[in-house]
PDB file of N, CA, C, O and CB in Angstrom:
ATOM      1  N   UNK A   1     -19.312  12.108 -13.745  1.00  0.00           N
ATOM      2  CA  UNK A   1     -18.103  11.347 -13.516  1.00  0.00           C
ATOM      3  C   UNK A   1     -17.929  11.027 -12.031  1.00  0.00           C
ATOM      4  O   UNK A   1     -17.490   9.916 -11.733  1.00  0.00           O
ATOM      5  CB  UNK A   1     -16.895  12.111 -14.041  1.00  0.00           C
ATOM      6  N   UNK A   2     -18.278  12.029 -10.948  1.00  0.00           N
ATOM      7  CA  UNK A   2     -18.232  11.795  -9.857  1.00  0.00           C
ATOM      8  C   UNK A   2     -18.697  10.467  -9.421  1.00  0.00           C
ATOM      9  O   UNK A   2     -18.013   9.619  -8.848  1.00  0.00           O
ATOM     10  CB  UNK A   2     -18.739  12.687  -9.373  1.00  0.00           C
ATOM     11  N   UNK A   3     -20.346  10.354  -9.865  1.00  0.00           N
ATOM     12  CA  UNK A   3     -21.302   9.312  -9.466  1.00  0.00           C
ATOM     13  C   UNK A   3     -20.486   8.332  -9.542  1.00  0.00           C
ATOM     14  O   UNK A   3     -20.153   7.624  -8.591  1.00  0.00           O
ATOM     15  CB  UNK A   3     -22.561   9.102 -10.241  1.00  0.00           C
ATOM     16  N   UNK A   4     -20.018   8.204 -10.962  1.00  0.00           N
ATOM     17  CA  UNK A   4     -19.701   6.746 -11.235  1.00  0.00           C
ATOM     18  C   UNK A   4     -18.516   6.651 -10.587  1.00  0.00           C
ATOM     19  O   UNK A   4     -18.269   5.476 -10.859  1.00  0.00           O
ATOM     20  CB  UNK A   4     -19.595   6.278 -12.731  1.00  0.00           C
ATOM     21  N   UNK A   5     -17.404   7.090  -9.791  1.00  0.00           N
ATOM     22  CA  UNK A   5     -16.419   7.118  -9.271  1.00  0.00           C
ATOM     23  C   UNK A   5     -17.277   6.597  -7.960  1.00  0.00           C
ATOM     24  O   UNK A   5     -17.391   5.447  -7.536  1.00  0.00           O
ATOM     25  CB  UNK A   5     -15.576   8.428  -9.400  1.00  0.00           C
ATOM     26  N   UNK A   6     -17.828   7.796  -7.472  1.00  0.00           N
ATOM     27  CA  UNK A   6     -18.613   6.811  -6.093  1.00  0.00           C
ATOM     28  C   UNK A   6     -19.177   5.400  -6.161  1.00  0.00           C
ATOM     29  O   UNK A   6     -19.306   4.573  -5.258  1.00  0.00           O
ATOM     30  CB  UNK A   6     -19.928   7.498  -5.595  1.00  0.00           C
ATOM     31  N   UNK A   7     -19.429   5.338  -7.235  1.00  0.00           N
ATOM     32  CA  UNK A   7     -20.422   3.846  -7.515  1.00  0.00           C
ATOM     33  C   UNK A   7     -19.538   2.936  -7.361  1.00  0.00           C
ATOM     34  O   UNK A   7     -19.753   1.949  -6.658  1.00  0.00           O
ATOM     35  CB  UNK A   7     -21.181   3.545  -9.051  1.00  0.00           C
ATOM     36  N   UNK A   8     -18.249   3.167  -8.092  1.00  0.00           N
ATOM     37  CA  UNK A   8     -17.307   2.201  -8.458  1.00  0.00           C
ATOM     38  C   UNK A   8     -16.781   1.788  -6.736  1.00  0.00           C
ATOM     39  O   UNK A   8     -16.487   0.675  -6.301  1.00  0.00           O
ATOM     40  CB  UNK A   8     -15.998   2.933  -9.667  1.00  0.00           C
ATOM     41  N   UNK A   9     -16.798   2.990  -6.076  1.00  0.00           N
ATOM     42  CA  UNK A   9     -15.786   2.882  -4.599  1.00  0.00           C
ATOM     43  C   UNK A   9     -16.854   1.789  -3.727  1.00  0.00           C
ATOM     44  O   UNK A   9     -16.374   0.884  -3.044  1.00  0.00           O
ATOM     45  CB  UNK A   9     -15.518   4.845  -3.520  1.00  0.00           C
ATOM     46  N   UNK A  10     -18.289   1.993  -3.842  1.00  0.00           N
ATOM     47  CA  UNK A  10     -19.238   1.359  -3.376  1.00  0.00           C
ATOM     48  C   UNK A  10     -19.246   0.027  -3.591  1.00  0.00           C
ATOM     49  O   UNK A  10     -18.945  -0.618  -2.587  1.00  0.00           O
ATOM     50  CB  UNK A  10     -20.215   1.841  -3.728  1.00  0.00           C
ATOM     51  N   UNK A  11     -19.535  -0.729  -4.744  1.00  0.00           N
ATOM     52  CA  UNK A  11     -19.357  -1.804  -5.091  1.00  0.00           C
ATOM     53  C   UNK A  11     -18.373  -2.569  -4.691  1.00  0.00           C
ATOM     54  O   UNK A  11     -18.355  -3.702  -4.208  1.00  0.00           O
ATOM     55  CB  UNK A  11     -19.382  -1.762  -6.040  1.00  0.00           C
ATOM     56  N   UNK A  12     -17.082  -1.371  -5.102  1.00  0.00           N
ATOM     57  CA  UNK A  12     -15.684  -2.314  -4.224  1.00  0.00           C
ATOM     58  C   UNK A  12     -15.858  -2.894  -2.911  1.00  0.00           C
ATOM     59  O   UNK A  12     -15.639  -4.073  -2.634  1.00  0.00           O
ATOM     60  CB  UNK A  12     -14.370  -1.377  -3.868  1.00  0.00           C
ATOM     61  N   UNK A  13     -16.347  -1.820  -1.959  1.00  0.00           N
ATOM     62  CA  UNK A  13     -16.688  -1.536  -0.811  1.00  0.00           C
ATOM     63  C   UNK A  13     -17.372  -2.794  -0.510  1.00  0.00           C
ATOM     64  O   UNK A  13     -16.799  -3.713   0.076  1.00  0.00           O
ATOM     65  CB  UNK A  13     -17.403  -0.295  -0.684  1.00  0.00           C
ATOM     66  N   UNK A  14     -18.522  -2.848  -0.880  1.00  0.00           N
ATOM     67  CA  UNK A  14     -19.432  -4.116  -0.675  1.00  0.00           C
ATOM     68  C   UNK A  14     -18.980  -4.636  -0.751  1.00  0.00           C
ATOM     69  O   UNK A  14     -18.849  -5.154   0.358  1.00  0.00           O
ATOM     70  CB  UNK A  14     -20.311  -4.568  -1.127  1.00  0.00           C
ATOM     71  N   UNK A  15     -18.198  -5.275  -1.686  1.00  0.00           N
ATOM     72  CA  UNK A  15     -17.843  -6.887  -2.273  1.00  0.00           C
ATOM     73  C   UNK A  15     -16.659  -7.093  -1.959  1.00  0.00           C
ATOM     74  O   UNK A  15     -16.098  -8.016  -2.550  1.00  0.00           O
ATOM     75  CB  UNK A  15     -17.917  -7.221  -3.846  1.00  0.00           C
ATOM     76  N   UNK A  16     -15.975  -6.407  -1.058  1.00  0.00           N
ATOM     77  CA  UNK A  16     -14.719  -6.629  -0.179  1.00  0.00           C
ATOM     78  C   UNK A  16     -15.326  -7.345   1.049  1.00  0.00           C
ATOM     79  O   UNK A  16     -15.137  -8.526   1.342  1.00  0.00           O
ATOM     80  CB  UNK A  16     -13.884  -5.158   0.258  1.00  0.00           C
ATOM     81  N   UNK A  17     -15.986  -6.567   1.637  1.00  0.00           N
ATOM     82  CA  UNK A  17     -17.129  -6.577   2.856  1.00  0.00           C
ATOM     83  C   UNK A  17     -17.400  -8.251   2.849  1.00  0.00           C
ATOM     84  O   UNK A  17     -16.972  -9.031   3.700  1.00  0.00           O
ATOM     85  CB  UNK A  17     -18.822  -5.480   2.439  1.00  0.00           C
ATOM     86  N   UNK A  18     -18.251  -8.611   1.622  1.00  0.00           N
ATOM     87  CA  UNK A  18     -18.844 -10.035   1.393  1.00  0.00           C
ATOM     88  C   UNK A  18     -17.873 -10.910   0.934  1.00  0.00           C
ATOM     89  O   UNK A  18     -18.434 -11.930   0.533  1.00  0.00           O
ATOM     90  CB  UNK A  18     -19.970 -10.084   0.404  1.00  0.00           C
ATOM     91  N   UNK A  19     -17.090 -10.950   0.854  1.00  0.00           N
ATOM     92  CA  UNK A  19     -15.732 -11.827   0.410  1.00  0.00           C
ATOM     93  C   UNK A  19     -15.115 -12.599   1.443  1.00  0.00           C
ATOM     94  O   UNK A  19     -14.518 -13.635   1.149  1.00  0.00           O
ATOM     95  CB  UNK A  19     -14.567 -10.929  -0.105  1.00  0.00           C
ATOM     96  N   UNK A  20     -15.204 -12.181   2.681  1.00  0.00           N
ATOM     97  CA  UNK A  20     -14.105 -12.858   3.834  1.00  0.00           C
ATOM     98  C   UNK A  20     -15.327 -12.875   4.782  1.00  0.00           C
ATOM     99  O   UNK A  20     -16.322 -12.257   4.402  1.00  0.00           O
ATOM    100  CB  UNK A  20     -12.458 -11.807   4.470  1.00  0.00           C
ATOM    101  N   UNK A  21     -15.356 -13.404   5.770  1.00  0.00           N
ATOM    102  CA  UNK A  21     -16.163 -13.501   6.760  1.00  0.00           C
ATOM    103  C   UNK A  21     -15.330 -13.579   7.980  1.00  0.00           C
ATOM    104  O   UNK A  21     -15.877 -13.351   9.059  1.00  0.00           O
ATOM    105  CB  UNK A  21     -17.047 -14.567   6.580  1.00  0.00           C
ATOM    106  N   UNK A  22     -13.358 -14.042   7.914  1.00  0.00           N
ATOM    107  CA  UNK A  22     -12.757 -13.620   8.981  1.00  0.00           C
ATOM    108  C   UNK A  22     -12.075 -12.412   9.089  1.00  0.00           C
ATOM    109  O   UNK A  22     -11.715 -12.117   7.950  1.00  0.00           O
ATOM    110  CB  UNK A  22     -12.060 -14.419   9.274  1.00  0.00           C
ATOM    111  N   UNK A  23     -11.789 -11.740   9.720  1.00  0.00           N
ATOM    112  CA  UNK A  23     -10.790 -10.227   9.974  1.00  0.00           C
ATOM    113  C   UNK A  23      -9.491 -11.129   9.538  1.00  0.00           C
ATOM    114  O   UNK A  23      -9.260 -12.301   9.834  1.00  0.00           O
ATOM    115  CB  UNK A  23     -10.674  -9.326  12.023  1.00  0.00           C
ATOM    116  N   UNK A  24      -8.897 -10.434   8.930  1.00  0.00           N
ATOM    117  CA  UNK A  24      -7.474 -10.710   8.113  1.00  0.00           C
ATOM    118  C   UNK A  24      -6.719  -9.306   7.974  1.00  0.00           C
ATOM    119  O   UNK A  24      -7.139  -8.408   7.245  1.00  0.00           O
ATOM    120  CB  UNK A  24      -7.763 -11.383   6.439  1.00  0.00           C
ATOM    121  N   UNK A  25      -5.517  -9.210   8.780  1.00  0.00           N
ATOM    122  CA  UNK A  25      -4.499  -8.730   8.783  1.00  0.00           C
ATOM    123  C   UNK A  25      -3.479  -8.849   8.364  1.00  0.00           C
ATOM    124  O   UNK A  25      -2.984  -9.767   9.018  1.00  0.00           O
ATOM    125  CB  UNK A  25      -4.355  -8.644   9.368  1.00  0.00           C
ATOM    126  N   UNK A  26      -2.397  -8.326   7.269  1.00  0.00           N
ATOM    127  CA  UNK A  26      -1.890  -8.887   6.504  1.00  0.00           C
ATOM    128  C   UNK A  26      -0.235  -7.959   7.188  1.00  0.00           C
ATOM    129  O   UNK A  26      -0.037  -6.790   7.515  1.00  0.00           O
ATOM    130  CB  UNK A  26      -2.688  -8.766   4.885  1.00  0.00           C
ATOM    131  N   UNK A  27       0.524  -9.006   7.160  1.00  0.00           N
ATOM    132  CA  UNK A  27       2.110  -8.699   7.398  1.00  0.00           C
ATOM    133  C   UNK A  27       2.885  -7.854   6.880  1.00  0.00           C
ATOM    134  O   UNK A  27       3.782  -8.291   6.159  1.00  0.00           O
ATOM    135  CB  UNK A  27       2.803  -9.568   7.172  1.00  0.00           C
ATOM    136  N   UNK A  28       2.783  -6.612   7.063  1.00  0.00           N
ATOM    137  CA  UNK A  28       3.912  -5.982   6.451  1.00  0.00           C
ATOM    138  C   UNK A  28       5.057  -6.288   5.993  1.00  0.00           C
ATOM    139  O   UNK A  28       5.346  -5.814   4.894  1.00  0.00           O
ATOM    140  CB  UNK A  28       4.212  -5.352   6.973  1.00  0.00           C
ATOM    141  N   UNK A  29       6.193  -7.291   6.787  1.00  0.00           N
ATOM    142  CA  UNK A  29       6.944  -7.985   6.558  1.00  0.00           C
ATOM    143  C   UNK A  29       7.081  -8.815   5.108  1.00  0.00           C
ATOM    144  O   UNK A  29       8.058  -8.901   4.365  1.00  0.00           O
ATOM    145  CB  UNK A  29       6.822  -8.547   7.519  1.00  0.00           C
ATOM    146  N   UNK A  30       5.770  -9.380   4.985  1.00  0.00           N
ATOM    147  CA  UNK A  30       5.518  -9.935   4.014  1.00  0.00           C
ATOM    148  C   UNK A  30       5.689  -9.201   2.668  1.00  0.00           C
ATOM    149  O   UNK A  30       5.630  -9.884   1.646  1.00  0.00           O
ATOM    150  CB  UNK A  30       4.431 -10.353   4.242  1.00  0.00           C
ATOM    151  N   UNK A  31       5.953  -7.504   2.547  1.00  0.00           N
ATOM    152  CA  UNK A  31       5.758  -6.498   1.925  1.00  0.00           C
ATOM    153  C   UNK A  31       7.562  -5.817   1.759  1.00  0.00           C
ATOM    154  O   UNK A  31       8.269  -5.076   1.076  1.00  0.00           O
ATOM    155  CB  UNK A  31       4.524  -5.623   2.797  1.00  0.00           C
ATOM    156  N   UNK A  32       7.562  -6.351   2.453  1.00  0.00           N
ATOM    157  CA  UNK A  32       9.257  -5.490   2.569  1.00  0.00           C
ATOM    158  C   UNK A  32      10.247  -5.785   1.673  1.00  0.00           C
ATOM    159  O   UNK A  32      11.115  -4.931   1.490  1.00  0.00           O
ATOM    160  CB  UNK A  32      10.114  -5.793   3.908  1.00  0.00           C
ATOM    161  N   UNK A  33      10.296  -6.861   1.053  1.00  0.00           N
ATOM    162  CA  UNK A  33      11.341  -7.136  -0.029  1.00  0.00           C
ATOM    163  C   UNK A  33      10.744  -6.490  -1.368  1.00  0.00           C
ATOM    164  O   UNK A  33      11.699  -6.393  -2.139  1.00  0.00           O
ATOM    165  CB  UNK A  33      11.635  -8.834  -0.218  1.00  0.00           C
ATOM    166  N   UNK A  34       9.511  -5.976  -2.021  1.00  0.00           N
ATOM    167  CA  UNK A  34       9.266  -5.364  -2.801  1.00  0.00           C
ATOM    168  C   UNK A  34      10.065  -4.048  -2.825  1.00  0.00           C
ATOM    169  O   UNK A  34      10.724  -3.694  -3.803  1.00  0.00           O
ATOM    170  CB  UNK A  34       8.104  -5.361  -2.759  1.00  0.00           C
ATOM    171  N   UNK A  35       9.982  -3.488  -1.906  1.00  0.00           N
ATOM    172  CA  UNK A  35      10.612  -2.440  -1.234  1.00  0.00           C
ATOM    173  C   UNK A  35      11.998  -2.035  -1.649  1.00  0.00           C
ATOM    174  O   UNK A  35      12.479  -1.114  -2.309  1.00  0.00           O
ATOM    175  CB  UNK A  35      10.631  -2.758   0.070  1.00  0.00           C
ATOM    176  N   UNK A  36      12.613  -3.460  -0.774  1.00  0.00           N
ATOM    177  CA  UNK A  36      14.076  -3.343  -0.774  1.00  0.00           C
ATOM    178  C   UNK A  36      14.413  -3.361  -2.144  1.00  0.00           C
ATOM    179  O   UNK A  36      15.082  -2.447  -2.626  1.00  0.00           O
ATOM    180  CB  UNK A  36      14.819  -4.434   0.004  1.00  0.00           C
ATOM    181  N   UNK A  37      13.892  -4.605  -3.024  1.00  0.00           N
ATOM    182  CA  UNK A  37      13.981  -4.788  -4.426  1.00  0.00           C
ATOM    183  C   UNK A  37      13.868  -3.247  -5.396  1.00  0.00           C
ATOM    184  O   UNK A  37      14.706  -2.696  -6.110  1.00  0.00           O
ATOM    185  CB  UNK A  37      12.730  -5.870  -4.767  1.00  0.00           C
ATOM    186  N   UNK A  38      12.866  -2.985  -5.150  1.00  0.00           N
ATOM    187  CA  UNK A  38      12.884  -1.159  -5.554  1.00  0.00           C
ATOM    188  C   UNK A  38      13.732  -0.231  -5.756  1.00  0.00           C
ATOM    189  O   UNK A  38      13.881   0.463  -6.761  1.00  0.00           O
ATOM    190  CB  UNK A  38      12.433  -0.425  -4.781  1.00  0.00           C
ATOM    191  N   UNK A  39      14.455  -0.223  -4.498  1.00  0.00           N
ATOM    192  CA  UNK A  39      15.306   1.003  -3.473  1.00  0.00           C
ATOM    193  C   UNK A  39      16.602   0.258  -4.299  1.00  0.00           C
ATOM    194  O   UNK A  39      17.211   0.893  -5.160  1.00  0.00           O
ATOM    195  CB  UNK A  39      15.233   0.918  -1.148  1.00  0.00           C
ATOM    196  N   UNK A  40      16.914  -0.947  -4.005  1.00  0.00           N
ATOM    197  CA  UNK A  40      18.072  -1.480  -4.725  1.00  0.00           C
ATOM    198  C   UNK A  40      18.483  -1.356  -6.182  1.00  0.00           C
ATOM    199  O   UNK A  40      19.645  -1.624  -6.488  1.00  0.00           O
ATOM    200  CB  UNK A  40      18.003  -2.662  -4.558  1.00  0.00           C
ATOM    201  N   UNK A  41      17.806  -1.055  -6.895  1.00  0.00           N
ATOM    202  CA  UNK A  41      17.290  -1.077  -8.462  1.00  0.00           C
ATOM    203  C   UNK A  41      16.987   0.145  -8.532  1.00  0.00           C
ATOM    204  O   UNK A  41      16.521   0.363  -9.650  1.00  0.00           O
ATOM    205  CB  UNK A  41      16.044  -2.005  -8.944  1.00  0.00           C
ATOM    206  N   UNK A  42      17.015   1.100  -7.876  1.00  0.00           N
ATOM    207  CA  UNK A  42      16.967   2.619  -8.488  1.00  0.00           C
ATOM    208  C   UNK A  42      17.516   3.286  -7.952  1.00  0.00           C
ATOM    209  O   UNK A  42      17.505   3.254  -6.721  1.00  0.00           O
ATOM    210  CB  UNK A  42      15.930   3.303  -8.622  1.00  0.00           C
ATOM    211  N   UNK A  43      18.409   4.398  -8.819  1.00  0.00           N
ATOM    212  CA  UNK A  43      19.524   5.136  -8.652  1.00  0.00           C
ATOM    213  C   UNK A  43      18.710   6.561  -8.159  1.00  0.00           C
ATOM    214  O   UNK A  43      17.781   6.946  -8.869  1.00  0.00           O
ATOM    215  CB  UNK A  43      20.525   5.185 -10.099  1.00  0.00           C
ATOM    216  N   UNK A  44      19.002   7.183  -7.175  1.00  0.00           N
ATOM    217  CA  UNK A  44      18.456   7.956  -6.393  1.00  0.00           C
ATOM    218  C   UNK A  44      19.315   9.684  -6.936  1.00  0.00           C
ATOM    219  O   UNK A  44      20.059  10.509  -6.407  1.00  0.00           O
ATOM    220  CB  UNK A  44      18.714   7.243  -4.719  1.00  0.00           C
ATOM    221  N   UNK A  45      18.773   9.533  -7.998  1.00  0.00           N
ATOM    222  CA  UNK A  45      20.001  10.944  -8.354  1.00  0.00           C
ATOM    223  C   UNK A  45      19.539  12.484  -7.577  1.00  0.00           C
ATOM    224  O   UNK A  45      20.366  13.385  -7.722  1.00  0.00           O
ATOM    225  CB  UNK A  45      19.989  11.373 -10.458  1.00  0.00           C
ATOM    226  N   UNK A  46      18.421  12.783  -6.864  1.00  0.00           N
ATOM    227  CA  UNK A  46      17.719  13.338  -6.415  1.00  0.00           C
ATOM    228  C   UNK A  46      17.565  13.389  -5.231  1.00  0.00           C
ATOM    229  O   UNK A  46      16.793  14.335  -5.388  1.00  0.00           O
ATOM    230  CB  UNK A  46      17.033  13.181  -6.830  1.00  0.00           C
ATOM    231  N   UNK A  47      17.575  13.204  -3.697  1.00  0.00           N
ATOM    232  CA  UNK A  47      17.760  12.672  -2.453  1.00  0.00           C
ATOM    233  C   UNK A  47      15.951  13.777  -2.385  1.00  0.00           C
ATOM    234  O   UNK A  47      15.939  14.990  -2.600  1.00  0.00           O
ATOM    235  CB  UNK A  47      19.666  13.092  -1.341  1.00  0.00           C
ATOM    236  N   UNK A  48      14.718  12.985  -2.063  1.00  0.00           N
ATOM    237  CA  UNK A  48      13.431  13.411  -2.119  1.00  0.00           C
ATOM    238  C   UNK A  48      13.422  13.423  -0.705  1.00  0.00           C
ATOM    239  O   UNK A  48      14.441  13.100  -0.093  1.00  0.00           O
ATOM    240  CB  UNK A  48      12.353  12.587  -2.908  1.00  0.00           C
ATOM    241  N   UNK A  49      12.177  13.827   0.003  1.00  0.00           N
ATOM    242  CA  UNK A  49      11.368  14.384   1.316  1.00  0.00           C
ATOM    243  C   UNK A  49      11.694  13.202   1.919  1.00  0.00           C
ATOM    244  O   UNK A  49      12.020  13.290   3.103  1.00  0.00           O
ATOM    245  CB  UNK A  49       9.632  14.806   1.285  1.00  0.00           C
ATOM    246  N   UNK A  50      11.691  11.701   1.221  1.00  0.00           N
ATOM    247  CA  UNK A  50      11.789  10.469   2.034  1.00  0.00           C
ATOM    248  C   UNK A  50      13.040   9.995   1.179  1.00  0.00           C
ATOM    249  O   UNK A  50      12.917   9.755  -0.022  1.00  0.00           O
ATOM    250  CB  UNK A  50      10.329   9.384   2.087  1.00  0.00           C
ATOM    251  N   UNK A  51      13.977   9.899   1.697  1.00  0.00           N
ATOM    252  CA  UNK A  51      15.081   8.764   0.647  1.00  0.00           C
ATOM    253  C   UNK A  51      14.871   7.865   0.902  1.00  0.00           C
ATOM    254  O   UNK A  51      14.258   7.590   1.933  1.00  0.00           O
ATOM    255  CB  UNK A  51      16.541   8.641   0.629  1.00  0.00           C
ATOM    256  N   UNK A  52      15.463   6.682  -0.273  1.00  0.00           N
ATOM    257  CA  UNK A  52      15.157   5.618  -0.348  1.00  0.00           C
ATOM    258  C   UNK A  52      15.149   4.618   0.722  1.00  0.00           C
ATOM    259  O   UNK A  52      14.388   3.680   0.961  1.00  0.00           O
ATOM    260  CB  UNK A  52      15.694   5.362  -1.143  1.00  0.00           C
ATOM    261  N   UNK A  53      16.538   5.215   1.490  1.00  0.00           N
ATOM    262  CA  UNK A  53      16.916   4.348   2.480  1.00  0.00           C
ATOM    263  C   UNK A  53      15.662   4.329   3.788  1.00  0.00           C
ATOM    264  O   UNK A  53      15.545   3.426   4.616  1.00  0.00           O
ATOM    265  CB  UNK A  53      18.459   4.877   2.973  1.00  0.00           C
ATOM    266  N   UNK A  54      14.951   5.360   3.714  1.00  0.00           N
ATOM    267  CA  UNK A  54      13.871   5.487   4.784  1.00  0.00           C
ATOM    268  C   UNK A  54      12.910   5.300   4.263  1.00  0.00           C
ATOM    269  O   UNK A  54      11.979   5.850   4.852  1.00  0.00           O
ATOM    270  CB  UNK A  54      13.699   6.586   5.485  1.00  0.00           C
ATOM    271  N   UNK A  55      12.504   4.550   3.041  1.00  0.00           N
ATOM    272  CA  UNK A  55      10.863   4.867   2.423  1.00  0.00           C
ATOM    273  C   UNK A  55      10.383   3.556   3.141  1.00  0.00           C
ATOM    274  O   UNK A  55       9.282   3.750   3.654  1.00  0.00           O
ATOM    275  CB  UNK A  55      10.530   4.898   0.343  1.00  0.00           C
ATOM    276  N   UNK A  56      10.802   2.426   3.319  1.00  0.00           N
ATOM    277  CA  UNK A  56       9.971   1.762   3.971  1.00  0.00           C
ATOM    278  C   UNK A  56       9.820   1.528   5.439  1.00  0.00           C
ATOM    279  O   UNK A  56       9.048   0.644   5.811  1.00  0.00           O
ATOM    280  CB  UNK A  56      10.060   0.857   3.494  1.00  0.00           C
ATOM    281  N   UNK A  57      10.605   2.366   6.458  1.00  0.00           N
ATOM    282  CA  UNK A  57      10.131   2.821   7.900  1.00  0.00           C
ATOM    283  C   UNK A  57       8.513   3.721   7.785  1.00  0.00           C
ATOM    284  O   UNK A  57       7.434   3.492   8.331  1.00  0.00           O
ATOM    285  CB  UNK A  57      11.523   3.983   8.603  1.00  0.00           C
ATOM    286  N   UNK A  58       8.881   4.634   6.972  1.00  0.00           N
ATOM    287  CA  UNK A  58       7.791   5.157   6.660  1.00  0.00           C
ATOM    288  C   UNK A  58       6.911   5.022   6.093  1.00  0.00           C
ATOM    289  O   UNK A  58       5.956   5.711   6.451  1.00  0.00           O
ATOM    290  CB  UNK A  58       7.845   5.727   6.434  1.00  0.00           C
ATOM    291  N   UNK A  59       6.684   3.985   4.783  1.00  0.00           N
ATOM    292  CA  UNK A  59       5.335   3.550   4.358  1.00  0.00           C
ATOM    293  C   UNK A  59       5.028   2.628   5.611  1.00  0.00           C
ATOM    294  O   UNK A  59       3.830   2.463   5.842  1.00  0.00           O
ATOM    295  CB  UNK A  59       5.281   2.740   2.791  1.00  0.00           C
ATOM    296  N   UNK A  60       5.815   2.083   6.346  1.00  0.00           N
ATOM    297  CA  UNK A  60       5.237   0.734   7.392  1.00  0.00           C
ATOM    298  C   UNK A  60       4.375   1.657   8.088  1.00  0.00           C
ATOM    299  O   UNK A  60       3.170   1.411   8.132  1.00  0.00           O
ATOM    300  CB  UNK A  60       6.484  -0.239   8.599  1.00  0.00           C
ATOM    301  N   UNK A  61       4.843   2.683   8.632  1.00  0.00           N
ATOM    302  CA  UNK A  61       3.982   3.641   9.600  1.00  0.00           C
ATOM    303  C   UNK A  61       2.567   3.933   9.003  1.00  0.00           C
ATOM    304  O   UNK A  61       1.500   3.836   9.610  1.00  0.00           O
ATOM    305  CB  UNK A  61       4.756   5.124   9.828  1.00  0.00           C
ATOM    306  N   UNK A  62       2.809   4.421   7.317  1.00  0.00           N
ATOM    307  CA  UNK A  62       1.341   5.079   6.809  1.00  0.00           C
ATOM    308  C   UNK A  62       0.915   3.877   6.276  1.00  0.00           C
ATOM    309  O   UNK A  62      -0.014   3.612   7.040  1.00  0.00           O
ATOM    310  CB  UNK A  62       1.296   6.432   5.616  1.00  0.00           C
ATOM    311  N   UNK A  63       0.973   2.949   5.457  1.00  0.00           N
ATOM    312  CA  UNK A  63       0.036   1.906   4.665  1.00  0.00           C
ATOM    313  C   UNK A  63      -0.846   1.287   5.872  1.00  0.00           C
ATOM    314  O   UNK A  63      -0.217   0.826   6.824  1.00  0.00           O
ATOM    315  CB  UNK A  63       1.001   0.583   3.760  1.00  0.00           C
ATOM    316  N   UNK A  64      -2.474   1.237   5.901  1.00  0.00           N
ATOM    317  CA  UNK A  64      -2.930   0.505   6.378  1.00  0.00           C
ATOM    318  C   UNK A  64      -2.418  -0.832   5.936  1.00  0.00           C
ATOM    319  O   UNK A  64      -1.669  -0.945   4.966  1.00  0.00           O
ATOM    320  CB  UNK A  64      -4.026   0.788   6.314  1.00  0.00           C
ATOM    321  N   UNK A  65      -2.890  -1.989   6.763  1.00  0.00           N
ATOM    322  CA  UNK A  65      -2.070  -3.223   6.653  1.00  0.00           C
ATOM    323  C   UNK A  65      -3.209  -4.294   6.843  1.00  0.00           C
ATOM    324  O   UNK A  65      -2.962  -5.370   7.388  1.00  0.00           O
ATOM    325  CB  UNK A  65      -0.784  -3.326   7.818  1.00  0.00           C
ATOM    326  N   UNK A  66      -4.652  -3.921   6.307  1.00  0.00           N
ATOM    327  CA  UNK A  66      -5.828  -4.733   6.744  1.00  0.00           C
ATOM    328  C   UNK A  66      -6.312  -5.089   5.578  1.00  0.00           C
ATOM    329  O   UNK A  66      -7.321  -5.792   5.517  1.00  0.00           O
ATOM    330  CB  UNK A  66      -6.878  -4.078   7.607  1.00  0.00           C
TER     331      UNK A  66
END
């Protein structure tokens, strides 16, 4: 099961690689109303490690954005 998990990451790998030929960086911004849409639409009965109100300061920090 491993192999084929590696195989699968490989292939991706490659054929991401061969797909674009320019560096493309993609806008976080462009990402943020999913977010808000989310956070707005779910009732937080629980207050977690990140509340809602901070989850997207903090995914901006961790999500690569390439």
């Amino acid at each position: 099961m491993n192999k084929l998990i590696f195989l699968l990451i490989c292939s991706l790998t490659l054929g991401v690689k061969s797909f674009s030929q320019e560096n493309v960086v993609l806008n976080p911004q462009d990402f943020k109303h999913y977010f808000d849409g989310f956070n707005h639409d779910d009732n937080e009965l629980y207050q977690q490690y990140i509340p809602n109100d901070s989850a997207w300061t903090f995914l901006k920090s961790a999500i690569p954005f390439f």
